[in-house]
N, C-alpha and C positions, 0 to 999 in steps of 0.2 A: 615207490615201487617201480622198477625199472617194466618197460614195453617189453612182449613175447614177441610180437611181430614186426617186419622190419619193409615196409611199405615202399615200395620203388616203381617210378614210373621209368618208361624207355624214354622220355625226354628227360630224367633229372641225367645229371651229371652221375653220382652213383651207378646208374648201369652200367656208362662205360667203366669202370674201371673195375667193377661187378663182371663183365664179359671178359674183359683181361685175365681177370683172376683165373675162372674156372676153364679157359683157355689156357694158362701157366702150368704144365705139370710139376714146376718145383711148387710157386704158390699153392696147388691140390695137395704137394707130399708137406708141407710146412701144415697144413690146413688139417692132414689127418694125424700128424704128429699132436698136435696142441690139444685135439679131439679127444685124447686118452693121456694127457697129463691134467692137473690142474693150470697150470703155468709155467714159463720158460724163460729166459733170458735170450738174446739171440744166438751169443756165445755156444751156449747149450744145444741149442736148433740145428746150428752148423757143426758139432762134433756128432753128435746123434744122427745126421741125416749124411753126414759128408758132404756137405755143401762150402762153398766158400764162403765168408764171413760175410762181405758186399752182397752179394746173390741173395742172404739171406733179408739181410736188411732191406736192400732194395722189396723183394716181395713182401717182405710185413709192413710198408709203408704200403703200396698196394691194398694190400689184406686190407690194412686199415680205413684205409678213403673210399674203399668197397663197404666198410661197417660190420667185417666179419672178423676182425681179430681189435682186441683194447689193450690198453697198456695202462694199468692201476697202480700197479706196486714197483715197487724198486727193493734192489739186494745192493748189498758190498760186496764184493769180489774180495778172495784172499789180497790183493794188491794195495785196497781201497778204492775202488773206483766204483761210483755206481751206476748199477745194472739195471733197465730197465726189466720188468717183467712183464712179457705176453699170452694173454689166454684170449680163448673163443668165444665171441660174443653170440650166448645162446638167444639167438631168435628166431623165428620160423622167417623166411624169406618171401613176400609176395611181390611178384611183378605183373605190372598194371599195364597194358597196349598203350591206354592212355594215360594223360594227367585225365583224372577225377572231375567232374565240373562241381560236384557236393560240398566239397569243402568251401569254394569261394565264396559258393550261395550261401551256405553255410555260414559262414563271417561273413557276409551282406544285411543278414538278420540279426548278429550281434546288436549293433545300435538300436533295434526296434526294440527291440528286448528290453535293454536298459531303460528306453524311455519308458513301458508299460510298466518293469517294475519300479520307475519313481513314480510314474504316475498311481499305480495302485499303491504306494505307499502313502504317496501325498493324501490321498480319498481317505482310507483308512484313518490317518491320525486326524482330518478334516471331521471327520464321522465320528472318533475315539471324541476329538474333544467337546463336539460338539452334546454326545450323550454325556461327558460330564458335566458341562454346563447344565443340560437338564436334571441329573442329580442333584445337582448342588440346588437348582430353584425349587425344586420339588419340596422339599421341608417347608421354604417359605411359602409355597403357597397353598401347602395343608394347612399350617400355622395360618393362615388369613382365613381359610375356608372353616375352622375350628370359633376363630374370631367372629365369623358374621354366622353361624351358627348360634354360640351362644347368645347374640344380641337377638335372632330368633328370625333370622334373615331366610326365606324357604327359599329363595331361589336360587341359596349357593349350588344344591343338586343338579338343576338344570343347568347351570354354568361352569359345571365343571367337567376338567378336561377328559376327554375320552383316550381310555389306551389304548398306542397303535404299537403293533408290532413294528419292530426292531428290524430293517432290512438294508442287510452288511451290502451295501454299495462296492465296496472296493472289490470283493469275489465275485461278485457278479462282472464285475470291470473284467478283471486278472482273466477268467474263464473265456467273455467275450473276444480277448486280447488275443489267447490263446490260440482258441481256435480258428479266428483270424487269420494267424500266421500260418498254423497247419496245414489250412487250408491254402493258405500261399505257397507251402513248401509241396504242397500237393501237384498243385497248378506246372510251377516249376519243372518240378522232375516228370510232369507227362509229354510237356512242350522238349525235354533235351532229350526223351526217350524218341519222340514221334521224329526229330530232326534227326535221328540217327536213321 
């Protein structure tokens, strides 16, 4: 699924050429021309608006390094020659004063991530096999407690095992893990909010 929005900081490069644009009054009339067809050729662009062939081109290379016009499709021309085809890349447009400091932090915590979710994975199948193993011993040692029963042995009762519930270590990990970072990313964004 293609992004609605088209995220621009005034230091990426895209601004400048983003300010060029809506500065170019041909680039604004090529911009609302494409706005009300589906798509164009450049050929097309410059007979429809009067433009010069170059002029047009030159601003839809523009258009395009700005992120507001794409070029998908191609046509043949009655000649043979192919045509590229240009339409409007619908996005809503945001610009940011700054670069964002969230994202870096952002992917700074990737890695931790990773390692909680091997680590909570590892616990889990730690925990998985280890209750298998106690399935599997459980028959034999009713089978033994069955055996010294009927030999008439009383103290199998007293020596046998007590059930303890069952407590999923790895969720209790994953949860702790979580909120851990939350709380980092808490931390975080109050210290970049306070230095503002």
């Amino acid at each position: 699924m293609e992004e609605t929005k088209l995220l621009i900081s005034l230091d990426d490069q895209k601004s400048k050429y983003l300010a060029n644009v809506l500065g170019n009054d041909k680039a604004k009339l090529i911009l609302n021309y494409l706005s009300k067809v589906e798509n164009a050729s450049s050929s097309k662009i410059s007979n429809k608006l009067k433009m010069h062939i170059t002029t047009v081109e030159y601003n839809i290379k523009l258009l395009i390094k700005a992120g507001l016009v794409k070029s998908e499709k191609y046509r043949w021309s009655e000649k043979g020659k192919k045509m590229e085809l240009f339409s409007l890349v619908k996005k809503e447009i945001i610009i940011s004063t700054s670069s964002s400091n969230f994202m870096p932090n952002l992917k700074s915590i990737i890695p931790t991530l990773l390692i909680v979710s091997a680590s909570t994975i590892g616990l889990y199948l730690y925990q998985t096999t280890n209750m298998l193993y106690d399935s599997i011993s459980a028959p034999i040692l009713e089978t033994t407690q069955d055996a010294m029963i009927s030999q008439g042995t009383s103290k199998v009762l007293e020596t046998a095992p007590q059930v303890i519930p069952v407590i999923n270590y790895s969720s209790w990990f994953l949860y702790g893990a979580l909120f851990s970072l939350l709380v980092l990313i808490i931390i975080n964004f109050i210290k970049t909010k306070i230095k503002k």
